[in-house]
N, C-alpha and C positions, 0 to 999 in steps of 0.2 A: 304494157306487156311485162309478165313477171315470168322465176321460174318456174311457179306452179303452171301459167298456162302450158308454157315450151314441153313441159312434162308430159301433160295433159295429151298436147297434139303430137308428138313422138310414140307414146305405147297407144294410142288411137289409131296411127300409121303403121303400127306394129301388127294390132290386133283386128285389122279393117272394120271396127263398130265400136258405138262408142258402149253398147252394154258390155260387149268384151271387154273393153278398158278400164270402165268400171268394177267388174268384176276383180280384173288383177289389180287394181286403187285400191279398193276394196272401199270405194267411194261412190255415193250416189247419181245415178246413171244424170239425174237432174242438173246436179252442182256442178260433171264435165259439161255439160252440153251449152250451156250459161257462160262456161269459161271459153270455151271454143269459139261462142257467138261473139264474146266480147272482143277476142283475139280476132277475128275476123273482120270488125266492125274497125279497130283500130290499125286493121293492113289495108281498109279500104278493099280486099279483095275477099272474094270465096274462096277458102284455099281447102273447103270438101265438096265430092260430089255425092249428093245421100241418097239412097233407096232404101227400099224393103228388106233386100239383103245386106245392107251396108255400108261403108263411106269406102270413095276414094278418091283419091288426092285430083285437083285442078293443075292445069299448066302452075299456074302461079301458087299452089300447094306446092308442087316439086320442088318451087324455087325457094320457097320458102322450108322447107322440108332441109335443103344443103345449110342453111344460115342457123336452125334453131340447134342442129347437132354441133356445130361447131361454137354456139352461144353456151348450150349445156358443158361441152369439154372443156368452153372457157372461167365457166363459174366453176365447175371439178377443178381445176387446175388451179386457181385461186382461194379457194377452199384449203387445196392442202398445203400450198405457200403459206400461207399463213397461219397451218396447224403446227406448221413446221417452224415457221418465226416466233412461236408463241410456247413451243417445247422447247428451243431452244435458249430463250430469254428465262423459262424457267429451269431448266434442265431438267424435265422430263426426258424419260430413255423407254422404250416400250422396246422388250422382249420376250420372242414366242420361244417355247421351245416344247421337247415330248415331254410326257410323263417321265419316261426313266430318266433321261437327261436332270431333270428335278430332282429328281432322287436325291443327285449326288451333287447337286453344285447350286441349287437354288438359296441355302439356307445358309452355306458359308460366304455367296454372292450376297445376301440381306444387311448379313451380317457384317458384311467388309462395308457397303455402301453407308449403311446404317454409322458405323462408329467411325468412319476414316474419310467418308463423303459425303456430308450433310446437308451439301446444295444440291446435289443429287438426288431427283426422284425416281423410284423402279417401279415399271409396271411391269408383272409376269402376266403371260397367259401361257395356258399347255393346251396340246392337243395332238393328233395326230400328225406323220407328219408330212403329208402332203399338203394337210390344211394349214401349217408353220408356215410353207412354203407359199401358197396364198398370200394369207396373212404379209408377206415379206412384198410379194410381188405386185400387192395393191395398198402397200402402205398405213398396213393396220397396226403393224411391228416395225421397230426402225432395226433390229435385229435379232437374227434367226438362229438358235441354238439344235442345229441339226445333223446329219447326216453325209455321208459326201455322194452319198445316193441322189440326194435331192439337188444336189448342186445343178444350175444351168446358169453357164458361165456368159450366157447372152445381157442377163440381167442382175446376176450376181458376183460377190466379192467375195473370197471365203479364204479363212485364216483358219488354220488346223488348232486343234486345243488337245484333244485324247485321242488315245488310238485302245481300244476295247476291244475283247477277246470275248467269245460266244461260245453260247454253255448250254447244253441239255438241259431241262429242269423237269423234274419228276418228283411226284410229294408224295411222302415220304410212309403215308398211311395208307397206300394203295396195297390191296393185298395180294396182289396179282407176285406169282413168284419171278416171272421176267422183270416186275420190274424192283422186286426187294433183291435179285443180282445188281442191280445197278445204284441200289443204294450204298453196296459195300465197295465203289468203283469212284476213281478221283477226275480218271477222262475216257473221251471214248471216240472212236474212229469214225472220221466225217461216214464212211462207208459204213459202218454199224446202223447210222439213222435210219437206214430206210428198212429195216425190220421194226421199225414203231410207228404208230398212227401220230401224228404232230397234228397241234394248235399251229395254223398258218397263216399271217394276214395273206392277202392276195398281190399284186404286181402294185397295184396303186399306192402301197406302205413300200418306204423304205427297206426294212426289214425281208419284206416279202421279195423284191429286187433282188439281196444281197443273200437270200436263200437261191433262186433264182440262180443267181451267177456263179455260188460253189458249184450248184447240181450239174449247169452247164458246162465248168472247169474241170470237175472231175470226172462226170460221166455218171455219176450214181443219182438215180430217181429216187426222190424220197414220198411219202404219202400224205398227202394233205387232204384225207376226204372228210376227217374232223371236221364238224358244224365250227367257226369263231364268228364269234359277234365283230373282228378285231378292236376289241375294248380290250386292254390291256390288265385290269384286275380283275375282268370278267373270267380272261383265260386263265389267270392265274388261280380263280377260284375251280375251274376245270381241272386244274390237274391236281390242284389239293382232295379233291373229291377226286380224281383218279380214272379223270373222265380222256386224258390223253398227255400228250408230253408237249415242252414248249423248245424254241431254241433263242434265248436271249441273252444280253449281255447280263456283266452281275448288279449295274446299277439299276436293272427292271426291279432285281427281287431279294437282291442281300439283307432286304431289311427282314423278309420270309426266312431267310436260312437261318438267320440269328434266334429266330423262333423256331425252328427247329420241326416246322411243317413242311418243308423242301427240302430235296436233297440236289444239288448240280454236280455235272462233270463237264471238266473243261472240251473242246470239242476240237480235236488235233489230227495230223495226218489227212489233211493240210490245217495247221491253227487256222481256225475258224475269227476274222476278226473284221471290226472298221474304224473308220476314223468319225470320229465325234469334232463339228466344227464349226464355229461361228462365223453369218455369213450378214451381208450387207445390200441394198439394193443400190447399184452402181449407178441405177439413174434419177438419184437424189443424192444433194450434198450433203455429205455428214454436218453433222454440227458439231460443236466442241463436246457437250453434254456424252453423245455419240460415242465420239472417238475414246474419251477418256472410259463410257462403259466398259468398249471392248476392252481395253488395257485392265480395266481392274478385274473382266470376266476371264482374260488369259491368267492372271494371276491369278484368281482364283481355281481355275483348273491345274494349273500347276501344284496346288496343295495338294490335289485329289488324284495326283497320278500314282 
């Protein structure tokens, strides 16, 4: 008995036939059916009962059926024991974090690690961030560079780094005369928003949350019927083409304003802001490797305040 069979006879119990199982394998309906016989053959029992429409589980499939899930969670759980003994022996440090948050702390984090920590290895990834959040909470990341939106304190650690203020972005070659008033403007009244059509991720984004909870706090609806892909250069290529407005902090897009295709205003009456923060999964130990990221990525954000 291996884990390909256990595999095998779990999404077969999933998908009641073995061509279904097949198909999600995306393995030949023959080479399950062989692995299944063999697996049966060495429990001494029948653990399907087959027809025309399909299998299902025997008395002694069930029983069998409690032992292979709990075989499978015990290879997963040893699996990342030892991805984990094996990061830490090298110091590997794996963190997720968004695009914007990159923006601003990924290259002076390289560079600190790089010349001051050289038994330190960094793996970045970026992404959305709900999928950061993932990432954190199935141990694909040992830490999470996000949000305090995201935070759920069931499973997470989180240590504050920035607190970031949120900005209108409108670009700058739109020729629409409401929005060349807003280019000669440095901030503008959370209540003003909702005279503009906004680029919006949805509730599932951070972002989208903490839009969410102003509209809710102050009582002003704003318009979100803007198409966004919520890809983040995608929008910003939208409102450079002057396809709608965005509302972001300025490490989404200061690299835009510098280039002189965006214009922002700060977004006050109530300052529009959140906390940027690095978080941990509390039900994994840290490692040394770990621990010391964090400290060098607080230090690092600290330059960038």
């Amino acid at each position: 008995m291996n884990s390909k069979q256990l595999q095998y006879f779990l999404v077969t119990v999933q998908k009641g036939s073995i061509a279904a199982a097949a198909r999600e394998l995306d393995i030949a309906q023959p080479a399950i059916s062989q692995q299944l016989a063999n697996l049966e053959r060495e429990m001494g029992s029948a653990l399907f009962e087959r027809s025309f429409k399909g299998v299902s589980l025997t008395a002694a499939g069930e029983v069998f059926e409690k032992h292979a899930k709990k075989l499978i969670e015990d290879i997963n759980a040893a699996k990342m024991e030892l991805h984990q003994l094996a990061a830490n022996q090298h110091g590997v440090v794996r963190v997720g974090m968004l695009p914007s948050i990159g923006n601003v702390l990924s290259m002076s984090l390289i560079a600190m690690v790089n010349e001051f920590h050289p038994q330190l290895k960094l793996e970045i990834s970026t992404g959305p961030s709900y999928a950061v959040k993932e990432w954190l909470k199935t141990n694909q990341v040992d830490i999470a560079l996000t949000y305090e939106q995201e935070v759920e304190p069931r499973f997470m650690s989180a240590y504050p780094l920035i607190e970031e203020f949120m900005y209108l972005v409108v670009g700058v070659n739109e020729a629409s005369a409401y929005y060349q008033l807003l280019q000669n403007r440095d901030t503008i009244c959370f209540w003003e928003l909702s005279q503009f059509e906004l680029l919006t991720p949805g509730p599932k984004d951070a972002l989208g949350r903490l839009i969410e909870k102003y509209e809710h706090d102050t009582g002003v609806a704003l318009k979100h019927d803007k198409a966004y892909s919520g890809q983040l250069m995608t929008g910003l290529r939208q409102v450079i083409q002057g396809e709608g407005l965005m509302i972001l902090p300025s490490s989404a897009m200061y690299h835009l304003e510098e280039s002189k295709v965006i214009k922002s205003l700060k977004i006050t009456q109530p300052d529009m802001k959140r906390q940027v923060l690095a978080a941990t999964n509390s039900n994994f130990a840290m490692t040394d490797a770990i621990v010391k990221m964090l400290s060098i990525i607080q230090e690092a954000s600290s330059t960038e305040q």
